[in-house]
C-alpha positions in Angstrom: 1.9 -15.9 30.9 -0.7 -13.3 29.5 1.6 -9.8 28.4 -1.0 -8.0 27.0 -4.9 -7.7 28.8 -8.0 -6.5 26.7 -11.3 -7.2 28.6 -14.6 -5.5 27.3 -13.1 -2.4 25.8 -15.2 0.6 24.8 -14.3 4.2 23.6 -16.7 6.2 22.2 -16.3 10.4 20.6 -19.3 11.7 21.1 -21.5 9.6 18.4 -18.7 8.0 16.8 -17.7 4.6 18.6 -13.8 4.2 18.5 -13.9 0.8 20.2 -16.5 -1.7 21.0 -16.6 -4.2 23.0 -12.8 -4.9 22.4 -11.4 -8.1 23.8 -7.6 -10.4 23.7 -5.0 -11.4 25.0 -1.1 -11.8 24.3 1.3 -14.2 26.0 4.6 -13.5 26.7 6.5 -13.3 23.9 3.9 -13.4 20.9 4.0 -11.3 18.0 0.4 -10.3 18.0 -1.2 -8.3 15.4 -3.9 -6.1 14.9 -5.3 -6.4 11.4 -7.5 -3.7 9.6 -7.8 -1.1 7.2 -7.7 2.7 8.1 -10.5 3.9 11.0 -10.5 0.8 12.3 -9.6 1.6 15.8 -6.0 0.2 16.1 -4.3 3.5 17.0 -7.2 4.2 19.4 -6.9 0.9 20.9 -2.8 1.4 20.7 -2.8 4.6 22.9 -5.4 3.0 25.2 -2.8 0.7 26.1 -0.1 3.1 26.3 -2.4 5.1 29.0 -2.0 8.0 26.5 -6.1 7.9 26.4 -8.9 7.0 28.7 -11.4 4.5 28.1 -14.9 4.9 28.6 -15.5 1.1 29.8 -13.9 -2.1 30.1 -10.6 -3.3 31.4 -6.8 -3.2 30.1 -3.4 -4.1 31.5 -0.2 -4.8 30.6 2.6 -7.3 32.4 -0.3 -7.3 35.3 0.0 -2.9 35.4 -3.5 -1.6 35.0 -3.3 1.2 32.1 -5.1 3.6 34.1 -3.9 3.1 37.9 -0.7 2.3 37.0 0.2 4.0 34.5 4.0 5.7 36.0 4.8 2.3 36.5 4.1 0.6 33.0 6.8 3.5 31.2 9.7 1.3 32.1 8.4 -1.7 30.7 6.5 -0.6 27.7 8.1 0.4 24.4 6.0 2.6 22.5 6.7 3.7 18.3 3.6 5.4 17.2 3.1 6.2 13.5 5.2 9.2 13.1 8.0 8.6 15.1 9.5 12.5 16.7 13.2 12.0 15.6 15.1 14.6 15.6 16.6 15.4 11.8 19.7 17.3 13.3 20.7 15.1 15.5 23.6 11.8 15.1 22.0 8.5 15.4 23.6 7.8 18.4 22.7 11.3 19.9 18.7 10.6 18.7 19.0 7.0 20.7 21.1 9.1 23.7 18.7 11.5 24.0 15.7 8.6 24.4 18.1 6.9 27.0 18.4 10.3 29.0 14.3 10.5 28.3 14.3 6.9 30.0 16.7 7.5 32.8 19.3 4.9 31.3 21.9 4.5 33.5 25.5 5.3 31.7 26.5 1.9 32.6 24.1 0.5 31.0 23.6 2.5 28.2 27.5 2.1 26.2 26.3 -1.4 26.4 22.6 -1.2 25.0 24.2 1.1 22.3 26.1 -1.3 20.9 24.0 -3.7 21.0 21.0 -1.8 19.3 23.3 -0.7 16.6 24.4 -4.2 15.9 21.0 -5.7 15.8 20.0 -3.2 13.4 23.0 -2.3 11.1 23.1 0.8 12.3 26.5 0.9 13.2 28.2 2.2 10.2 26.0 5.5 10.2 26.0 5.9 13.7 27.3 9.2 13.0 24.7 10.1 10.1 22.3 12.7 11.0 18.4 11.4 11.0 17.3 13.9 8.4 19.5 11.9 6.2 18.2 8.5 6.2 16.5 6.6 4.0 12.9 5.7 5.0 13.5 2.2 6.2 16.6 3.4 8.2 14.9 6.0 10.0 12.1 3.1 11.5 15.1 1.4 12.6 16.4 3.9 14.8 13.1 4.6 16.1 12.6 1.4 17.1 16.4 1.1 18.8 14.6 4.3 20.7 12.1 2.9 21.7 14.2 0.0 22.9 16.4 1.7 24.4 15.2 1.1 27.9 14.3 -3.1 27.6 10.7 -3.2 27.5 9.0 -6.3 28.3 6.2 -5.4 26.2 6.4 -3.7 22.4 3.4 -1.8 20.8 4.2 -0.1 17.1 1.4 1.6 15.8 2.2 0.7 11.7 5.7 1.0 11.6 6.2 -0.3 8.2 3.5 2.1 6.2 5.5 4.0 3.1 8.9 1.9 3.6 9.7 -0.5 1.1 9.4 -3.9 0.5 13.2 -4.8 1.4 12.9 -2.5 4.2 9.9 -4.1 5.4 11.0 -7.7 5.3 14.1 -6.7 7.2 12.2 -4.9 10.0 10.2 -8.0 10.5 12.9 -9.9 10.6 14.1 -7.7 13.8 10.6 -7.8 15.5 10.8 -11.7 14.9 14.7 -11.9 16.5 13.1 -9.6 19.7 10.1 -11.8 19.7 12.6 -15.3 20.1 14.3 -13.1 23.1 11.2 -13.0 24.8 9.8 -9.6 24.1 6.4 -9.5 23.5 5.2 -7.4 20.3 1.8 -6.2 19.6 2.0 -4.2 16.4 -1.2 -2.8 14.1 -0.8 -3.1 10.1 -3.3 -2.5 7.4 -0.6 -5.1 5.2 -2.4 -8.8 5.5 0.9 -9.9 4.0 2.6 -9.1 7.2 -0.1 -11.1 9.1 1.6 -14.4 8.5 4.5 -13.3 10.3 2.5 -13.0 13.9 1.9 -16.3 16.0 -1.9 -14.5 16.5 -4.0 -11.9 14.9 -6.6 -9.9 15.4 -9.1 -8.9 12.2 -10.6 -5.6 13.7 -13.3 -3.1 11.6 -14.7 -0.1 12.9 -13.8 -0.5 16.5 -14.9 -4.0 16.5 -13.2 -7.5 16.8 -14.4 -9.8 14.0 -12.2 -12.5 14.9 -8.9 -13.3 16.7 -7.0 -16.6 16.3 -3.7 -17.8 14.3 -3.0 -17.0 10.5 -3.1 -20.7 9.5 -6.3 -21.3 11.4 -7.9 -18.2 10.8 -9.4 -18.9 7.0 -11.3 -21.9 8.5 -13.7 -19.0 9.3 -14.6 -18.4 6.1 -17.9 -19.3 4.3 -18.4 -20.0 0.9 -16.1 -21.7 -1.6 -13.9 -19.4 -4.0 -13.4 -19.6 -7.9 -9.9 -18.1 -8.7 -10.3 -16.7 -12.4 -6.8 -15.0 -14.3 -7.1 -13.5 -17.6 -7.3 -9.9 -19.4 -10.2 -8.2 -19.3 -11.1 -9.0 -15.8 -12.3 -5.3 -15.2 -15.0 -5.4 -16.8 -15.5 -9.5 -16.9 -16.0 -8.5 -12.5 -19.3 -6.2 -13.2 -20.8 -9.5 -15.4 -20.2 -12.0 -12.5 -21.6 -9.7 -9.8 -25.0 -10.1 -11.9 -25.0 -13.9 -11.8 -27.3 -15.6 -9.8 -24.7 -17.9 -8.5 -22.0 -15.6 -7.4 -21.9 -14.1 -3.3 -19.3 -11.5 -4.7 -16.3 -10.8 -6.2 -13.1 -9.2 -5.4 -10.0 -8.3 -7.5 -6.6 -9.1 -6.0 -3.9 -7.5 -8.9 -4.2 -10.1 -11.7 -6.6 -12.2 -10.3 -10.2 -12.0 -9.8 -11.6 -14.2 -6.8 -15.6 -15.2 -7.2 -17.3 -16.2 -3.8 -20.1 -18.7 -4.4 -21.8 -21.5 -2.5 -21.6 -23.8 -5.6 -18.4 -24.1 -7.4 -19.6 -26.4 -10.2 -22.9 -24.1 -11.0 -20.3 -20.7 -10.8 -18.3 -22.8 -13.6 -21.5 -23.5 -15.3 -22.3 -19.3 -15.2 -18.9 -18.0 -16.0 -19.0 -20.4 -18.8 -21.9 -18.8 -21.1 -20.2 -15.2 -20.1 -18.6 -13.3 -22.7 -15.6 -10.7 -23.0 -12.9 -12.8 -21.0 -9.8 -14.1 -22.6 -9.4 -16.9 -19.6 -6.2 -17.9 -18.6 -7.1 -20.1 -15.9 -10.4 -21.0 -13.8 -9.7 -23.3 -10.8 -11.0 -22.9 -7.0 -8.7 -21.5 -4.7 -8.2 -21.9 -1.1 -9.0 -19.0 1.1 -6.4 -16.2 1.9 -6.8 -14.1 5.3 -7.8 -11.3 3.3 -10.1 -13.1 1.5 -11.1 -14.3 5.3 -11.4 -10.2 6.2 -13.9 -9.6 3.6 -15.7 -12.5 3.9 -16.3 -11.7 7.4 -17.0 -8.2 6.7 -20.0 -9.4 4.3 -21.4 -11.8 7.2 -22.0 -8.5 9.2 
């Protein structure tokens, strides 16, 4: 059952286009994730679908609620954590996730129970008491997310949650969206990581407002054109503006340690790289292609 509906979406600010011709979908259940660096669009797309902004054409819905007409109705079954999450610093973190539940119209009943449960899931409970201006980092995105599932959305949309915390943090967020996700919530979230990519059933690879391609992590690489020559050694600096003059080499792209060379021709590249100078080489082999190597790849196509 399609969650999450994007048909022919278009935002513009004056000149500048937010969105183009935006289009997906997300079963029930999916992690989905929108993939793309900074100005790509993903928070203007986010608060699109959280009827917090209008959209100049197109079509977008969530569990069947149209984001313009119905937008009254789709509060109770939309969770929504946008980049800076408004906690409040004075306040417990049980009276932060209160507050939310009053903000939501939680029944009492109900609420003792979701509590307890929210604090469980995310190891909250032992600081329950702890005011949010205390937190570490990684803590405070937990309790924004039990917030913002305070009320059992069907549908979850976080706008970069994980930008700034650190890696333990990050691994053990994911590992809550991936418990939510089993329990039949469905997730879209936006990262600029391409690490956290792998984690979501789909993905979306978006650039200046526009979709370059949308299909699962594993499959997604088959997109890309070219064959790559993975190089490691010292030097690779410098050893990068030499193979961007070879006739040989599409382009090159450093990844930490490594230094990935985009050719047509692997065997001619070696041949190349092999009369260059000024690289201590560690180890030259071809290499299969990563989703960020995907990204770019793509980007270059354009």
């Amino acid at each position: 059952m399609t969650k999450i509906h994007v048909s022919h979406l278009a935002k513009s600010y004056g000149k500048n286009t937010a969105l183009g011709d935006v289009s997906f979908d997300v079963d029930s259940g999916e992690i989905f994730g929108l993939i793309g660096p900074d100005g790509a669009g993903k928070t203007t797309l986010i608060r699109i679908l959280c009827s917090l902004v209008d959209f100049d054409s197109g079509e977008a819905s969530l569990c069947g609620l149209d984001t313009r007409r119905e937008a009254s109705a789709l509060k109770a079954r939309v969770g929504y954590m946008p980049q800076r999450f408004s906690l409040y610093p004075d306040l417990s973190v049980a009276e932060n996730i209160r507050f939310f539940a009053d903000l939501y119209q939680v029944k009492r009943r109900d609420y003792d129970t979701r509590l307890k449960e929210l604090l469980e899931f995310s190891k909250l409970g032992p600081f329950a008491k702890r005011r949010a201006g205390k937190l570490s980092g990684g803590m405070k995105q937990k309790l924004a997310l039990c917030c913002t599932l305070i009320h059992t959305p069907e549908v979850l949309i976080l706008d970069e949650p994980t930008t700034g915390v650190d890696p333990v943090s990050r691994l053990e967020f994911w590992e809550i969206l991936e418990r939510l996700s089993r329990d039949g919530v469905t997730i879209l979230v936006s990262t600029p990581y391409m690490d956290e990519a792998l984690r979501c059933d789909h993905i979306a690879l978006i650039n200046k407002g526009r979709i370059l391609a949308t299909d699962t992590p594993q499959n997604l690489p088959t997109l890309f054109t070219g064959q790559i020559l993975e190089i490691e050694g010292e030097g690779l600096f410098d050893f990068a503006k030499k193979c961007r003059s070879l006739e040989s080499v599409r382009s090159v792209h450093l990844f930490g340690g490594r230094l990935h060379i985009v050719t047509d021709d692997a065997d001619i590249c070696r041949r190349e790289i092999a009369g260059a100078t000024g690289l201590l080489l560690v180890r030259i082999q071809t290499a299969e292609p990563s989703i960020e190597d995907t990204f770019i790849n793509l980007l270059e196509a354009k």
